[in-house]
C-alpha positions as CSV (number, residue, x, y, z in Angstrom):
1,X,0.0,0.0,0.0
2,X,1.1,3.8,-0.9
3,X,0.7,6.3,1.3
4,X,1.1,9.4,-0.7
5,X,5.4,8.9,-1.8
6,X,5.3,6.6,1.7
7,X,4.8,3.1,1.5
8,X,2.5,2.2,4.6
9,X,4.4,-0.4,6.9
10,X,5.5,-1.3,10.2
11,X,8.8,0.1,9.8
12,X,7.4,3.4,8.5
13,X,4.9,4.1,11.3
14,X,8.0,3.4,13.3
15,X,10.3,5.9,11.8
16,X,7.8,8.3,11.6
17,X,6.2,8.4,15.3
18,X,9.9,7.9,16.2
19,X,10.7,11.3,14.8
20,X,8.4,12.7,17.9
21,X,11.2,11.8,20.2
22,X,8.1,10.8,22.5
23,X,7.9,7.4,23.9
24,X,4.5,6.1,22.6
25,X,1.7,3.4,22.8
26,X,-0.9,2.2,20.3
27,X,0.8,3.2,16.8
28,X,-2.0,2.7,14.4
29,X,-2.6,4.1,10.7
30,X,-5.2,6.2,10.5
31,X,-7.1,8.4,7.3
32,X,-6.9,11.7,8.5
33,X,-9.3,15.1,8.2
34,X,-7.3,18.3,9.3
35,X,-10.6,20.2,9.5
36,X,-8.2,23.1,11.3
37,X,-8.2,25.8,8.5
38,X,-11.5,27.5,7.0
39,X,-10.8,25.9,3.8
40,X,-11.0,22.6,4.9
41,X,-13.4,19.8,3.8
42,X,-13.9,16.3,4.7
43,X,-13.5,15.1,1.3
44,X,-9.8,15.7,1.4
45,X,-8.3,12.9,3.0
46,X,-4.8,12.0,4.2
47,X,-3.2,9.6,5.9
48,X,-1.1,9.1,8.2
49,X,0.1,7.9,12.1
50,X,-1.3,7.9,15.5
51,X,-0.4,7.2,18.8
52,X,-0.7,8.2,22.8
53,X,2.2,9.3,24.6
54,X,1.6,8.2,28.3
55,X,-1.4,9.7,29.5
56,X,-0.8,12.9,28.1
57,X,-1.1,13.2,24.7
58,X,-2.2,11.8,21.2
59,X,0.3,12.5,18.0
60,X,-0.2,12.5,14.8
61,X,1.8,12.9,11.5
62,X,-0.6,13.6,8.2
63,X,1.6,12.4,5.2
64,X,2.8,15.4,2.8
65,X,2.0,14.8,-0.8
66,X,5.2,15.7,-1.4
67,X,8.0,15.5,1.4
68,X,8.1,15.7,4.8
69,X,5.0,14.3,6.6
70,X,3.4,17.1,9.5
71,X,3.3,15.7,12.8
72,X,0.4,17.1,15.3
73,X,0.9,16.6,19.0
74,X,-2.5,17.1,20.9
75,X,-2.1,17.6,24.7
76,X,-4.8,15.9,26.9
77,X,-5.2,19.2,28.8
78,X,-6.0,21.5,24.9
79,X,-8.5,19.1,23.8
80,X,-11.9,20.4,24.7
81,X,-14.1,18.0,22.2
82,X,-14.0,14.2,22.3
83,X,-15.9,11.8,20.5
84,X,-14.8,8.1,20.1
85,X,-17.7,6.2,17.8
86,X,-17.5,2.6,15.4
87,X,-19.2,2.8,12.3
88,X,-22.1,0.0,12.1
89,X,-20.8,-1.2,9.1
90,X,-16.8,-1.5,8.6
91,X,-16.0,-1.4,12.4
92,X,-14.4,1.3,11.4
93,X,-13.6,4.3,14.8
94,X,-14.5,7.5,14.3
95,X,-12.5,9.8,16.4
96,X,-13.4,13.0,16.4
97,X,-11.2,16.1,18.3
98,X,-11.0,19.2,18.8
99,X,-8.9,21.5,21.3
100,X,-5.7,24.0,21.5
101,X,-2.4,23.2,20.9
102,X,0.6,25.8,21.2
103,X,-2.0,28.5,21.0
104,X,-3.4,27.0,17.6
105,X,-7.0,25.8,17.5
106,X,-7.2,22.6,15.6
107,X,-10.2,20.0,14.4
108,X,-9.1,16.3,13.2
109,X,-11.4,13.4,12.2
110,X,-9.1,10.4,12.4
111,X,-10.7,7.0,10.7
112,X,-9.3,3.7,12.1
113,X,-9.7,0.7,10.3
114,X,-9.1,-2.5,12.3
115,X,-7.7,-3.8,9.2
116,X,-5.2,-2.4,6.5
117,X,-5.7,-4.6,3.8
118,X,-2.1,-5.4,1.7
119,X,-0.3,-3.7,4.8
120,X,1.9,-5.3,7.0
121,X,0.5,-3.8,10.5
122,X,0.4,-6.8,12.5
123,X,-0.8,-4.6,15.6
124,X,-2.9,-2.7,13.8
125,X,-6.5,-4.4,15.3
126,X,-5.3,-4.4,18.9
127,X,-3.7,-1.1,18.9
128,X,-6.6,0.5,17.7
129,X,-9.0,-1.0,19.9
130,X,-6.0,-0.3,22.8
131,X,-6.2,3.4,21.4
132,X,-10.2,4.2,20.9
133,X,-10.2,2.9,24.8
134,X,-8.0,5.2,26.2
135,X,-9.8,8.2,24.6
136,X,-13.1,6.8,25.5
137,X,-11.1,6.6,29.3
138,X,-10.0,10.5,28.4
139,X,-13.7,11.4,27.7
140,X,-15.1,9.9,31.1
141,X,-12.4,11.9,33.1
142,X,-13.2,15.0,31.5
């Protein structure tokens, strides 16, 4: 699978939620709204990386068409909207979140298949699950 000029792998994710310098949990691959600028629509798609840094935080990198993928780190105490949902049909989560980070507003909708078809993600069902739970833990202790 391509992912943008990225080929979407184990060893990718790795390298890329590595370049946080964050230790991390749950790395999962993830489609990817950046509904943060006026000009944004959910039709425009990217892909990308996420995971939780301790109990803290949840990163993300968006790949870049071209280049340099942009990596996102969302502090637990900036995020003030939280929804965590599975879609009837493909088991799909729908994460929904929206909050301030370095004195930026943001809005992502991150889409997490429990399976990458033709990927080799062989976490990729547990860590999800692992992942929507923590947020779902984040939205009772808000």
């Amino acid at each position: 699978l391509k992912m943008g000029i990225l080929t979407i792998n184990q060893d990718n994710m790795i390298r890329e939620l590595d370049g946080f310098g964050l230790g991390y949990s749950y790395p999962v691959y993830a489609g990817i709204n950046n509904m943060s600028s006026f000009f944004s629509s959910y039709r425009r798609v990217k892909y990308g990386y996420a995971a939780i840094v301790g109990n803290e935080a949840l990163i993300l990198t968006e790949a870049g068409i071209i280049g340099a993928a942009e990596h996102h780190i969302l502090p637990r105490m900036g995020i003030n909207k939280l929804t965590v949902r599975r879609s009837a049909l493909l088991h799909n989560y729908v994460i929904k979140i929206e909050g301030i980070s370095e004195g930026r507003k943001y809005r992502f909708r991150l889409m997490i298949a429990p399976k990458v078809y033709g990927s080799n993600l062989p976490d990729q069902t547990e860590n999800s699950a692992a992942l929507a739970e923590t947020l779902d833990r984040w939205i009772r202790e808000m």
